[in-house]
C-alpha positions as semicolon CSV with decimal commas, in nm:
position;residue;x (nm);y (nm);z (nm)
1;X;0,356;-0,446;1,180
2;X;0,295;-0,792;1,008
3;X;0,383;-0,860;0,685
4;X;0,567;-0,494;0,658
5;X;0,977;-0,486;0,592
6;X;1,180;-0,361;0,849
7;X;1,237;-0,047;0,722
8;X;0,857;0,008;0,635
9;X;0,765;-0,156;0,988
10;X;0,956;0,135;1,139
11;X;0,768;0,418;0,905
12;X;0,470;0,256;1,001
13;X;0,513;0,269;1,409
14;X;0,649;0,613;1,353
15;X;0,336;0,786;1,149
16;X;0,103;0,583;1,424
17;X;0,282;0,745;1,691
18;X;0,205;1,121;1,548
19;X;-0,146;0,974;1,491
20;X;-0,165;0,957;1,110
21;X;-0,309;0,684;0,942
22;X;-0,129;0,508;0,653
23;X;-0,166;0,234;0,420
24;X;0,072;-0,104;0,335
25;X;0,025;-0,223;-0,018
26;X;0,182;-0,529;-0,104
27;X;0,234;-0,712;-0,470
28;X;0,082;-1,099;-0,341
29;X;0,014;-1,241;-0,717
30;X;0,168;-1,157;-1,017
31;X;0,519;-0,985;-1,124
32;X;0,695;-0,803;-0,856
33;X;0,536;-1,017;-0,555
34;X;0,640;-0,937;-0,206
35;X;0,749;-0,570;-0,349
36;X;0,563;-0,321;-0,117
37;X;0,470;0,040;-0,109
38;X;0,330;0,260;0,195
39;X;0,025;0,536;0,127
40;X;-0,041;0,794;0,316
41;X;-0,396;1,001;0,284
42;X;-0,203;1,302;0,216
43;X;-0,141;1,112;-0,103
44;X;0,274;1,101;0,013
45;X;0,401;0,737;-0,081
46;X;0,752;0,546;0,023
47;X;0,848;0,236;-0,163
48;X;0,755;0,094;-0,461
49;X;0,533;-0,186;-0,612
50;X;0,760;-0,253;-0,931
51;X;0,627;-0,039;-1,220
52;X;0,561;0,338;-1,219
53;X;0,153;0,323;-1,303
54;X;0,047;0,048;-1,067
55;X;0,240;0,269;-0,799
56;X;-0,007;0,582;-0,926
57;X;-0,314;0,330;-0,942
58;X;-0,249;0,140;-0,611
59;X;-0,206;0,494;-0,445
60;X;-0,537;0,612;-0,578
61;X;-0,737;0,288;-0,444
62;X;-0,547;0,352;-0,094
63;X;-0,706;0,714;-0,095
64;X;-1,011;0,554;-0,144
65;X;-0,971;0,292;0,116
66;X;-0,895;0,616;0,365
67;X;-1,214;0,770;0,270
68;X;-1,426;0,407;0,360
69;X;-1,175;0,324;0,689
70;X;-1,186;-0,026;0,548
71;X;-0,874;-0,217;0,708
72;X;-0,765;-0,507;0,496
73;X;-0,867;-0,545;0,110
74;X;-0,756;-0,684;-0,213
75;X;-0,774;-0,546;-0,582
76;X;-0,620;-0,680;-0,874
77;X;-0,479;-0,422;-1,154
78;X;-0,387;-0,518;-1,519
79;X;-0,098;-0,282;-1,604
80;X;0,048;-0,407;-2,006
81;X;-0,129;-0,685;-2,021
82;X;-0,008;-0,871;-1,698
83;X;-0,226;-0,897;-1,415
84;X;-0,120;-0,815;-1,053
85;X;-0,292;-0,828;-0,727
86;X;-0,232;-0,625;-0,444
87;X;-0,314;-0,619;-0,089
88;X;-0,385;-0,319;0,112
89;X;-0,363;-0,284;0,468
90;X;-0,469;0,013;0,672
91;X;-0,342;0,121;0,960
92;X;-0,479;0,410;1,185
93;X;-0,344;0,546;1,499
């Protein structure tokens, strides 16, 4: 999958293969860039984006993104004070 790490690319091409949908988040501004954190709609999550509560928040906007079957968007999150963008990427089987 572009843009994923190996060892995500491999979780990714394995939940696609049972045919359930999951999401790549990935820190592209702020602290922690390039840090990256898979969703799934069951609300299950593998990696991490760098703090705790902008794992919880960027988990809940990847829910959402599940419900709308949008493929690609960014959101920004201020979590103390610093601000971080993310990217989400959905992929469905």
């Amino acid at each position: 999958m572009p843009g994923a790490r190996p060892e995500l690319d491999g979780t990714i091409e394995q939940s696609l293969a049972r045919g359930v949908a999951v999401a790549l988040a990935t820190v592209v501004a702020g602290p922690g860039s390039g840090e990256q954190m898979l969703v799934w709609a069951a609300g299950q999550t593998r990696g991490g984006l760098g703090a705790p509560r902008l794992n919880q928040r960027a988990a809940l906007h990847a829910e959402q993104l599940f419900e709308r079957g949008a493929g690609t968007s960014r959101q920004a999150f201020t979590i103390q004070g610093e601000t971080i963008e993310v990217e989400f990427q959905l992929f469905s089987p």
